[in-house]
N, C-alpha and C positions, 0 to 999 in steps of 0.2 A: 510176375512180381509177388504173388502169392509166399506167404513166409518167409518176405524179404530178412536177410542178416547181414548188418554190415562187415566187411570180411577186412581183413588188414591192408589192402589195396584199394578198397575202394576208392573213389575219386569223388570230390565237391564237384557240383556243375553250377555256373555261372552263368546266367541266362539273363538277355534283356535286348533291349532295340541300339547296338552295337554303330547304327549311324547318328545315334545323336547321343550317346550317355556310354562311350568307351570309356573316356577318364575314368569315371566312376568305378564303373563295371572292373575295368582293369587296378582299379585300384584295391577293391575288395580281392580279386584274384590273387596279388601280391600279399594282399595279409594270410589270406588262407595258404598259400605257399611258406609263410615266413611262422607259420604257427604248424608247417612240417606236413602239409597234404597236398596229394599231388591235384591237380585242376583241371578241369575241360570250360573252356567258354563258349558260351552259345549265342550265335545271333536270330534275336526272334525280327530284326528288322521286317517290316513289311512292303517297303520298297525293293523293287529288284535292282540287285546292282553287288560290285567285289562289297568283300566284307574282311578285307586280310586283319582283322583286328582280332575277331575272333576264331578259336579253332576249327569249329562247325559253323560254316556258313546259314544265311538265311536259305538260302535255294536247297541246302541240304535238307535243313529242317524240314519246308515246305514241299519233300518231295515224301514226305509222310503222310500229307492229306490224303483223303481214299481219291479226289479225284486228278490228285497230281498238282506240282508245284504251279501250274498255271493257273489252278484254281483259286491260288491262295493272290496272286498279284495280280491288283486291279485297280479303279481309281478311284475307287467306293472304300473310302480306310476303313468306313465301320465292318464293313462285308471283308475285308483284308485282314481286320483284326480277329475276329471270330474265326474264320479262316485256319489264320496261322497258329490260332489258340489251340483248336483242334488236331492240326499238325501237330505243335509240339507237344501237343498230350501223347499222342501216337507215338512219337522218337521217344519222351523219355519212359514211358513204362517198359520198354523195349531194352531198355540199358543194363546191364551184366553186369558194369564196373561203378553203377551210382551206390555213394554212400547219402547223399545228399544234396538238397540243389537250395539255393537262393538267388533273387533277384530282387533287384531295385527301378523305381521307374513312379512316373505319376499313376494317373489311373488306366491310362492306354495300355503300361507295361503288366500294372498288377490283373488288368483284363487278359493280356496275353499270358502269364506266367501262372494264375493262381490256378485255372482250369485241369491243366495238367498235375498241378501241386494235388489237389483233391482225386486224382486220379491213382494217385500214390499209396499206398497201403500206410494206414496208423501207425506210427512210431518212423517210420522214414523220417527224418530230419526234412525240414523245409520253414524256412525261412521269405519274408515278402518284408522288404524295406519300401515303404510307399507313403506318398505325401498324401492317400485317404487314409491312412490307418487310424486315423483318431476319432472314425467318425463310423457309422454302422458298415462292417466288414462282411456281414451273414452273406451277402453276396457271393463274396470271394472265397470267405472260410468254408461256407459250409458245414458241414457236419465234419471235418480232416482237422487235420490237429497243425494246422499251417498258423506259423509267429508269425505274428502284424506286426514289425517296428514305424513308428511313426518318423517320418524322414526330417522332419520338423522345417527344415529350409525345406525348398522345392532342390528333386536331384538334377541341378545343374552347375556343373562344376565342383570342386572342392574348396574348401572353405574349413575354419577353426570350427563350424560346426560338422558339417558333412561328412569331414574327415571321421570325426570321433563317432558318431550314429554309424557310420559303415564300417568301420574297423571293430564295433562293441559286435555288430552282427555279423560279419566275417568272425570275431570270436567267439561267437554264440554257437555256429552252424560248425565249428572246429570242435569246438565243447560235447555238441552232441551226438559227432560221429564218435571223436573220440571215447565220450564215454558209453556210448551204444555197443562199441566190442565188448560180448562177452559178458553183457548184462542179463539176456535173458536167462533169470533163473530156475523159474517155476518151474516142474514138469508137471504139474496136473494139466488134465486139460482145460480149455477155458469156455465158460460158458454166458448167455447173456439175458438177464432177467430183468424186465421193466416192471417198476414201484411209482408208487403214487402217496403222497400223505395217507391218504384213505385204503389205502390197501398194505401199508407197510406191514401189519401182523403177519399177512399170510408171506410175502417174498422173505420176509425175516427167516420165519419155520423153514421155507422151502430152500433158503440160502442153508441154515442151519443143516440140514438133511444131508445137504452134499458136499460141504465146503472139506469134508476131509477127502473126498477123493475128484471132488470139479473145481477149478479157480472161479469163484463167483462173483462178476462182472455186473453191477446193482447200476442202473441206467434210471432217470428221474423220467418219467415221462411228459414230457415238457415241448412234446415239438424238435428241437434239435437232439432231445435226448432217445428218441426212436431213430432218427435218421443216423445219429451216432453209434447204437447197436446195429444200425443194419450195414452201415460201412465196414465195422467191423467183420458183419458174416462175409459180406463181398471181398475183404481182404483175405478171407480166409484164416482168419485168428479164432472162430470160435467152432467150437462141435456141436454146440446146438443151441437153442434156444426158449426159453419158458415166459413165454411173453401174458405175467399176470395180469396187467395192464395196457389194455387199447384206446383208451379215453384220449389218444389223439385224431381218432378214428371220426369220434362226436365234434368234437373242434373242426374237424377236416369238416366235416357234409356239414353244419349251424354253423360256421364263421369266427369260431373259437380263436384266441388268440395262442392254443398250444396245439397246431395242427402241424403232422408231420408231413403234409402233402400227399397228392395224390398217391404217391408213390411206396405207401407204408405196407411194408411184407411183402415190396417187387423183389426183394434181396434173395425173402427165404422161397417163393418162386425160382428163383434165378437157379438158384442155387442149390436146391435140394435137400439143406440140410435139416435133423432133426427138429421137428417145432410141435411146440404143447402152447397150446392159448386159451385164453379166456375172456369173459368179458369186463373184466376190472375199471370200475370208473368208468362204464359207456352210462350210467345215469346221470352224467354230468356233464355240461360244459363251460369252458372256462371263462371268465372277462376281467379286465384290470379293475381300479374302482367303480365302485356303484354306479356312478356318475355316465362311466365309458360304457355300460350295458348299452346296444342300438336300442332302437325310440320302438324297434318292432319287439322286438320280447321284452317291452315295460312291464306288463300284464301277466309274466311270469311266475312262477315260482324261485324264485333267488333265494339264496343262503350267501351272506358276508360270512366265507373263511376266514379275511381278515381287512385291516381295510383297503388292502393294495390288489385281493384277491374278490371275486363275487360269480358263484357258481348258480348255475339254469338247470334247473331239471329236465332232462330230455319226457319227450310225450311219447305216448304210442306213435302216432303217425311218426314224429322219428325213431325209434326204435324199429319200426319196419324198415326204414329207410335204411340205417345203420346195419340190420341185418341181411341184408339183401346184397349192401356194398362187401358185406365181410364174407356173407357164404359164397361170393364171384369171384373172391380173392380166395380163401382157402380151397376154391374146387381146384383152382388153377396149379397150384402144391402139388408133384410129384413125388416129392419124399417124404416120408413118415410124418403124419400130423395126428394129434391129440389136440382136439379144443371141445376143453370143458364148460357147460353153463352150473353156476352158483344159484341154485332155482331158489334160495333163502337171503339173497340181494347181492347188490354190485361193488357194494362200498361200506365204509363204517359208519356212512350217514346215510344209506337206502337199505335199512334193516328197519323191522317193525321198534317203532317206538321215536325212530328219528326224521328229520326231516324231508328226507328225500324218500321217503318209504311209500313205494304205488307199485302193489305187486300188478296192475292191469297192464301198466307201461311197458314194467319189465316181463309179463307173460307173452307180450306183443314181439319185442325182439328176441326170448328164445324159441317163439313157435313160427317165428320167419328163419330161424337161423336152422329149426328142424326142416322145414318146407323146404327150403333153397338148397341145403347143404346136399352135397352126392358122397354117401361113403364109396369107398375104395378098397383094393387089397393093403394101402396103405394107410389111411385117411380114415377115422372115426374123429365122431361127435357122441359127446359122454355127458348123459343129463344126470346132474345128482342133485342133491335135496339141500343142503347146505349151501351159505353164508359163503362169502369170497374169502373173509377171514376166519372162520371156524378151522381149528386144528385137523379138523378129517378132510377138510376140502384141500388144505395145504399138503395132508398126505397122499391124496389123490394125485393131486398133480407129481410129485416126486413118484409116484409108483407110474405112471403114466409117461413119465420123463423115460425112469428105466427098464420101464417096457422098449421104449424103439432107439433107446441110444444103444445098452446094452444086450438088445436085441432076446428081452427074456420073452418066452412065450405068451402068447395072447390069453388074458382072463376073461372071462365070461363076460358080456354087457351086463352094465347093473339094470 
């Protein structure tokens, strides 16, 4: 599904638990037919049994799990639901003729439906009409660019409401296949850079540098806003990536409220592609107001950013920790890696004169991040003397970027 395009035939798919919400389900179908696309219905039932309702059976579905349709029917729903999730994530990334899929359902359905939605590469149309959507989705969304409609009645039956909620999203999901043909216009390539308030100078420069020949893709570093760059590499939309900022990294290991999980840079692993890193914002972690700080880092060092935001100075003992987690991660990178340390601070507030300014802290995690780290034929760690946003540190990395994307010959270690 890598560089999906929707092509003039594609087809809407129509998914949902087909023994108890066909009205519905076939209702939506009829609009999407009547607004000129053609349809597949899918049954995610979790009961085994006929399903002549819809096109694709549940048995069908469920013959996608890896361990076979018998795995997915049982008498455990919740063990049937994750199950059949998994199956249907398996059938639909598999599909040729998907221009886009939506479904409707309580939260049983948006459990079975949204799983494989995130499975789907960004910009896929996908649509979720659900009676949770009004309420925290991060579950279901994710880091995928999947529409919540709030179903506002419960989807039972059709009604002067239900009707109009389902037909506005049946012509939602019509809207954006539709205008999906033939929209991508860009032809640079694209690429994905993580910013932070405190590091905006330098991704600015280094957007600046390339944006005539790279589409530059500015990602907030915020927790879902890493997990969103990385979806993207996993979809395969970006050539590489200059990840100025890991300060979701410090959140993840101290209990930060902008951590991108365990899982931050399992993508550019996975996947091999170009990557240049740094330490941007690892002298910080994040908490909502002052108040929310936990009762254990009272005794900290806090800066109120503002009064919804209140940042922690990481210690040495974490900055070991931090680097120790990141040089396990960057050893693990097969493909071309540049990660540069800012030996002159991490942030616009950890430079001499500001608050966050403790060159011992931050000597701690670049000389765990030298100890740990393995170069490679691929893979250097680049220590320079500069400020994260100082303009030479900014050219650094753009010269270090078009070292291994463009493949120019290796310069000297500084």
């Amino acid at each position: 599904m890598h560089g999906f395009k929707a092509e003039a035939l594609a087809r809407a798919y129509v998914a949902g638990t087909f023994d108890t919400k066909a009205r519905e389900l076939l209702f939506i179908r009829d609009q999407l037919i009547e607004a000129g696309l053609s349809v597949v219905t899918v049954d995610l039932s979790t009961l085994a049994g006929p399903s002549s309702a819809a096109d694709i059976s549940s048995q069908d579905v469920a013959a996608f799990h890896p361990e076979g349709a018998a795995a997915v029917f049982s008498r455990d729903r919740g063990a049937a639901v994750t199950k059949m999730a998994e199956a249907f994530a398996h059938f639909l990334v598999g599909r040729g003729d998907l221009g886009g899929v939506i479904a409707a359902g309580g939260s049983g359905a948006t459990a079975l439906a949204t799983p494989a939605m995130r499975r789907l590469p960004v910009g896929v149309p996908k649509v979720m009409v659900s009676t949770v959507a009004s309420g925290d989705v991060r579950a279901y969304v994710g880091a995928s660019d999947i529409c919540m409609i709030y179903a506002v009645t419960d989807v039972a039956g059709l009604n002067r409401i239900s009707t109009q909620i389902l037909a506005n999203a049946a012509n939602a999901l019509a809207g954006m296949i539709g205008l999906r043909r033939g929209f991508e216009t860009i032809a640079r390539p694209a690429i994905g850079l993580t910013m932070f308030g405190v590091t905006t100078p330098c991704v600015q420069a280094v957007s600046a540098a390339l944006e005539s020949n790279y589409d530059c893709l500015v990602f907030h570093a915020t927790g879902t806003g890493g997990q969103s760059m990385e979806k993207l590499v996993d979809s395969g939309l970006l050539v590489g990536v200059i990840d100025v900022t890991t300060t979701e990294i410090a959140d993840h290991l101290m209990g930060g409220i902008l951590s991108a999980g365990e899982g931050r840079l399992d993508a550019i692993i996975q996947t091999g592609i170009p990557y240049v890193g740094s330490c941007g914002a690892l002298d910080m972690v994040n908490f909502g107001a002052k108040s929310t700080v936990p009762e254990r880092y009272a005794a900290r060092r806090l800066y109120e950013h503002n009064p919804q935001v209140t940042l922690m100075r990481t210690t040495i003992d974490e900055n070991i920790r931090i680097g120790k987690w990141m040089a396990a991660k960057l050893n693990r990178m097969e493909g071309p890696v540049r990660f540069l340390l800012p030996r002159g601070g991490l942030s616009a507030i950890g430079v001499a004169g500001m608050p966050f300014y403790d060159p011992p802290a931050d000597a701690a995690l670049f000389e765990t991040l030298r100890t740990e780290f393995r170069a490679g034929p691929q893979r250097r760690l680049i220590d320079l003397p500069w400020a994260i946003n100082d303009p030479l540190f900014a050219s650094a990395m753009v010269d270090a970027f078009l070292d291994i994307v463009e493949r120019r010959p290796l310069q000297p270690l500084p």
